[in-house]
Structure formats: C-alpha cells, structure tokens
C-alpha positions as CSV (number, residue, x, y, z in Angstrom):
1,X,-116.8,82.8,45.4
2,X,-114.6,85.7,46.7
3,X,-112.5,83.5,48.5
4,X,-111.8,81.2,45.5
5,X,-111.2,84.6,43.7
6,X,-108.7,86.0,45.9
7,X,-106.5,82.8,46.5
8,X,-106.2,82.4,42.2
9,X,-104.7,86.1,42.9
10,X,-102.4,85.3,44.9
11,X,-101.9,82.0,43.0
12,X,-101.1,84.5,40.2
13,X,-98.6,86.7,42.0
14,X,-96.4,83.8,43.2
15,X,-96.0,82.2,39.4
16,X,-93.0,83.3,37.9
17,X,-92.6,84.8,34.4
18,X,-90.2,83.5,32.1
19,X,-87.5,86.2,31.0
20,X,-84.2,86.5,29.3
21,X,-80.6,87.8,29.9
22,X,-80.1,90.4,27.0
23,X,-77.1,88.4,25.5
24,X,-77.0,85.1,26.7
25,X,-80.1,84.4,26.8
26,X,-80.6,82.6,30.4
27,X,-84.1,82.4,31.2
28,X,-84.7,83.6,34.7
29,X,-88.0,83.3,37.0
30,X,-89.1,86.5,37.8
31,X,-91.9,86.8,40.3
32,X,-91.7,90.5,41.1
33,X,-92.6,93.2,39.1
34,X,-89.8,95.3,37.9
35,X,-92.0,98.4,38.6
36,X,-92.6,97.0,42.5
37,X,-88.4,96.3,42.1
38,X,-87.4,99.6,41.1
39,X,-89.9,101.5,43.3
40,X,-88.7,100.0,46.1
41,X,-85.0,100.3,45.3
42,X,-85.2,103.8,43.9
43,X,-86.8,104.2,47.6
44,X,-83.4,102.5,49.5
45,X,-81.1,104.5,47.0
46,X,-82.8,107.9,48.3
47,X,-82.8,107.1,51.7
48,X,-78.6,106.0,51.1
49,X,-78.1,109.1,49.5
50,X,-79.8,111.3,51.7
51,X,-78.1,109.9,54.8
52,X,-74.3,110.3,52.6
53,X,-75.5,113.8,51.7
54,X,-76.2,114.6,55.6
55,X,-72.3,113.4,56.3
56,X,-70.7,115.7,54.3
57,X,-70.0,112.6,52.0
58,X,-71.8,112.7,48.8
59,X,-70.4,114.2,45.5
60,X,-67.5,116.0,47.3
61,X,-64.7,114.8,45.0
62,X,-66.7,117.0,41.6
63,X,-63.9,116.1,39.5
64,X,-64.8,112.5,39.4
65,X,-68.3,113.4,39.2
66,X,-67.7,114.9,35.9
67,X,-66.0,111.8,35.0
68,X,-68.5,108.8,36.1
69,X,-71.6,111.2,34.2
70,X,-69.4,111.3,31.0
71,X,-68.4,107.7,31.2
72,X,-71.6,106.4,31.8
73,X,-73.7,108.2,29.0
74,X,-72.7,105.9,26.3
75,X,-72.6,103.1,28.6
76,X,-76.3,103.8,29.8
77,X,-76.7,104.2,25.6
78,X,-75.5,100.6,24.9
79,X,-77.4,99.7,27.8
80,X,-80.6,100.5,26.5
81,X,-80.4,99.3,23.0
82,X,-79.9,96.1,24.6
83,X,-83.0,96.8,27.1
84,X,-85.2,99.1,25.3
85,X,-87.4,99.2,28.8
86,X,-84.2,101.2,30.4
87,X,-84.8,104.1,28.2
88,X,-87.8,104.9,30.9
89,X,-85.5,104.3,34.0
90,X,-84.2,107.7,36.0
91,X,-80.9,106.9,35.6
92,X,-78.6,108.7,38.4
93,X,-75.4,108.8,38.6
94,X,-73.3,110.0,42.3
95,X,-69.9,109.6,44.3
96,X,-69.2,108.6,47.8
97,X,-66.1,109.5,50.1
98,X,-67.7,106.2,52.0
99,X,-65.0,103.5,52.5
100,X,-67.4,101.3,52.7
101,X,-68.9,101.5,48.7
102,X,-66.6,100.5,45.8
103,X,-69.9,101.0,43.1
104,X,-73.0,99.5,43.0
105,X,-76.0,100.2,40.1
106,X,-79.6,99.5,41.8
107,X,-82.4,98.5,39.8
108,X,-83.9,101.4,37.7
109,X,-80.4,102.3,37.0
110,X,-79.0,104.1,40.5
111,X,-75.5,104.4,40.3
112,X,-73.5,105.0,43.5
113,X,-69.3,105.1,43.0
114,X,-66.4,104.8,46.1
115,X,-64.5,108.0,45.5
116,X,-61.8,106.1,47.9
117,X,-61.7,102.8,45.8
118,X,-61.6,104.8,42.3
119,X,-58.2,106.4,43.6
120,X,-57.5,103.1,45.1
121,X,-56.6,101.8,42.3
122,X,-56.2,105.0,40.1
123,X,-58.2,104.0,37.3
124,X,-57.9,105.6,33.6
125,X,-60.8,106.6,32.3
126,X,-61.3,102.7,30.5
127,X,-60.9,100.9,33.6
128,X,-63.6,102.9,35.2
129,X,-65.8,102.1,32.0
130,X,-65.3,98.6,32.8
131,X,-66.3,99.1,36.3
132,X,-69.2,100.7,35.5
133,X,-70.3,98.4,33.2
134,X,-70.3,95.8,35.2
135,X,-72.4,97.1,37.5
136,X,-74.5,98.8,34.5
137,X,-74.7,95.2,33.6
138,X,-76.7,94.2,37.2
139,X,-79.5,96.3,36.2
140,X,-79.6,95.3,32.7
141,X,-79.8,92.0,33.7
142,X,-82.7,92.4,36.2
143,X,-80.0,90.5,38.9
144,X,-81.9,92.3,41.8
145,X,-85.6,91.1,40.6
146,X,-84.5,88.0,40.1
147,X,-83.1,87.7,43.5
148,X,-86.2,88.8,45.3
149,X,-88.2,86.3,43.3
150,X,-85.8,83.5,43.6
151,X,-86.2,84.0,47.6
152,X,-89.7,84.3,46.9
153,X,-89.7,80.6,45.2
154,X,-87.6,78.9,48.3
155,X,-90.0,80.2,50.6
156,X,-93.2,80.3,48.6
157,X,-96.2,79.9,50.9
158,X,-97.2,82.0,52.4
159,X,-96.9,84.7,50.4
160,X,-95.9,88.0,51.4
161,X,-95.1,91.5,50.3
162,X,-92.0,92.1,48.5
163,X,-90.8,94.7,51.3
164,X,-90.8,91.2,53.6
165,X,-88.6,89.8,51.0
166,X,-86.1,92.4,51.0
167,X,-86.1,92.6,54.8
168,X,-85.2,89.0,55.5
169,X,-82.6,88.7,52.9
170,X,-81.1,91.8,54.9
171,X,-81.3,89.4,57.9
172,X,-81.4,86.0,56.9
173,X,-77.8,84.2,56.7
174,X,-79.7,80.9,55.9
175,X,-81.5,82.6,52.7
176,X,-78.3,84.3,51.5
177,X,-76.3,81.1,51.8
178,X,-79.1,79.3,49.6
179,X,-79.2,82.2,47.2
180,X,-75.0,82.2,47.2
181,X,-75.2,79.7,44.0
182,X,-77.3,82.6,42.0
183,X,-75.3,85.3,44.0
184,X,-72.0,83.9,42.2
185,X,-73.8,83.6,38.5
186,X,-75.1,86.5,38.4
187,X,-71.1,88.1,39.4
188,X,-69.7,86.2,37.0
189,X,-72.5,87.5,33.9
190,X,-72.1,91.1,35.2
191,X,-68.7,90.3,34.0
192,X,-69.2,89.2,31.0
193,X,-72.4,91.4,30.2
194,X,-70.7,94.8,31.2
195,X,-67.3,93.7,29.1
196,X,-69.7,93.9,26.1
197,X,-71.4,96.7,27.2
198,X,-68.0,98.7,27.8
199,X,-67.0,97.3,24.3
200,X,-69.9,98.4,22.1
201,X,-69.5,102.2,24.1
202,X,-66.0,102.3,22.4
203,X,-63.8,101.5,25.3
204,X,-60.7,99.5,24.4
205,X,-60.5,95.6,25.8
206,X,-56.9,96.6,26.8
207,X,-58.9,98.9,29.5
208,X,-61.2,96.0,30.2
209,X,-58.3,93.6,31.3
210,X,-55.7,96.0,33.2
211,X,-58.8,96.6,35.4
212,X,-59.5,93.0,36.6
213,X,-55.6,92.6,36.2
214,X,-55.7,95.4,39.4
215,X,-58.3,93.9,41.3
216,X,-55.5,90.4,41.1
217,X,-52.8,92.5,41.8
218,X,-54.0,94.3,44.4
219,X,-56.7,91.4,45.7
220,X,-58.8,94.3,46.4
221,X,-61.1,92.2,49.5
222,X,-64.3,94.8,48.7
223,X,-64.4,92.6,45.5
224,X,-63.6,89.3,46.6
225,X,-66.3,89.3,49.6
226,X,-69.3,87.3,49.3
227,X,-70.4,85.8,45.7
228,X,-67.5,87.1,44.0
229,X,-65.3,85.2,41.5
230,X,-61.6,84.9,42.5
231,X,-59.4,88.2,40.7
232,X,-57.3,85.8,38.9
233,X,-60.2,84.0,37.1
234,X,-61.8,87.0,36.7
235,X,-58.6,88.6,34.9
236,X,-58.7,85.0,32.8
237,X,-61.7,85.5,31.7
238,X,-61.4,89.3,30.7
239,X,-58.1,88.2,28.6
240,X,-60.6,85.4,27.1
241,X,-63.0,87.8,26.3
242,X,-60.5,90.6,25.0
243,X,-59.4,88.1,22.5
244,X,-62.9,87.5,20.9
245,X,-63.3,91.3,20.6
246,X,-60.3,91.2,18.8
247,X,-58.3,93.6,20.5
C-alpha cells in the first residue's frame, strides 16, 4: 500500500498544470511550483550578487541605480495588475559594472542591469523602460517555470529534484538545443508582453521603438546570442506594435 501511495505522488508531481500568459493567453505546462521556482532562483540571484558585490562590481554606478528603482516602480505596478500573485514577490532591483550582463529579471522578480551595456547604447529614460520591461515581462510570464518543466516533460522518468533540472540545463547542449524552439517564443512574447507593460506605465511607444531600432543599429551580439529574434524583426515588430498603441 505505501508503495502504490508513493509512486501516485510522484505520478502527481510530474503532471503538468495548465496555466496562462497574462495577455495572450498561451496555455503553458507547468510542472514546478512557482514557490520551488522562485526559491531556488532567489537562491542563484544571491549567490550572483554576493560574488559581484565581493568584486567591487555591484551598484557602483548610484546614479543609474536611482534611475532603474524609479523606472521600474510603475513597471513592477503594471506588472502586478496583470499578475496579482507578484504583489507577494521581493522584488529587487541592482546594477552591474560586469561586461558580461546586459539585464536579466529572475523569477520572483530579481532584476540585475549591465551598467556597461546601459551606457552602451546611452539609453533615455524610455528606452530603459522598454528594457526593463521586457525582462519584467520574463517573470510575468512564468518563462523560467515553464522552462524547468518543459525539460522536466522531455526527460520525464525518472523523476528528479528540480535543482537536477537546473543543473543539467546548465550543462546539457542536447537539452538546450531541444528547448531552443520555446527559448525563441518565449523572446519574442517578452517583447511583446514588456511593450505593453512599458505602455500601460506611461512610457511613450516612440521610446519603445528607438530602443530595438539601437539594438539593429548597433547589432548589439549580447542580444542576438542564443534564442533571440534578429534586431531588425524585432525593430518591425516594435513599429507594429507602436502603431496599435496609437502613438
């Protein structure tokens, strides 16, 4: 009897839930708790800030500091009227003097910005709405949950830990590759997510489009690695989108 009781557990824990994009609506199989998620990426943000903070290169350039926490208050606003659930996140916001980090948002809403690829491009305060939003947009949209599940489903039994998971999609070339379909859909909603997100936190479209119209410009290769959209489509489809805001 225990036996058949432990293997419908772990029958449970490996049959996805259903869920939903906030805005479009695509239904994604989520495996993973987003509790377990965030933990565990709250965990890896720490331990990146921690080792920044011990090279002299965390939060050094103060000025945009000041700038990314302003800009992303109404953002992380917008953010949770379209995710109620985000409103219990510890939401953090920091800067890196890394080269090696344009911006990323973790799950549970960790925000970590390239103080190097900000200047880069010397963004206005709008275009560094829009980058923020998109990766605001990431967390919103559960992409790293998601992920862990999916690599969860193409290798389903046996089941393991999600701290397995995360390790061998830090090792496994053959996993990414098979997760580089998602990888590339969940870029291109990030986009389209964090363009409304940046829009309903009062930021102009015109912002929205000279920052992809940069990233083509410059072909900025931090942002054309892996399962990135080409700059020029994604500068179409900012001009696409501008138009249906109206601005």
């Amino acid at each position: 009897m225990k036996l058949i009781t432990a293997g419908l557990m772990l029958l449970a824990m490996t049959l996805p839930a259903a869920a939903q994009v906030p805005e479009s609506g695509r239904v994604q199989e989520l495996i993973f708790s987003a509790a377990e998620v965030d933990e565990s990426m709250e965990q890896r943000y720490i331990d990146r800030t921690v080792d920044l903070a011990a090279d002299g290169k965390l939060d050094e350039d103060r000025a945009l500091l000041v700038r990314l926490r302003y800009i992303s208050a109404e953002l992380i606003r917008v953010a949770i009227e379209l995710k109620p659930e985000a409103a219990q996140w510890q939401w953090e916001v920091h800067t890196t003097s890394d080269d090696d980090v344009d911006a990323l948002c973790l799950a549970g809403g960790k925000i970590l910005v390239g103080s190097a690829f900000v200047h880069r491009l010397a963004l206005t305060d709008g275009e560094l709405a829009t980058l923020l939003a998109h990766e605001v947009a990431h967390a919103v949209a559960e992409h790293h949950r998601e992920t862990f599940s999916e690599a969860m489903l193409l290798n389903r039994f046996p089941a393991v830990p999600l701290e397995v998971v995360m390790a061998r999609l830090d090792s496994d070339l053959s996993l990414q590759i098979r997760l580089s379909k998602l990888s590339s859909l969940q870029e291109s909603e990030a986009d389209h997510l964090g363009m409304v997100l940046a829009h309903r936190a009062g930021w102009a479209a015109g912002d929205m489009v000279s920052f992809y119209r940069k990233l083509a410009d410059g072909e900025q290769t931090a942002l054309l690695s892996g399962a990135y959209p080409a700059n020029t489509s994604r500068l179409s489809m900012a001009q696409g989108m501008a138009r249906l805001f109206g601005d």
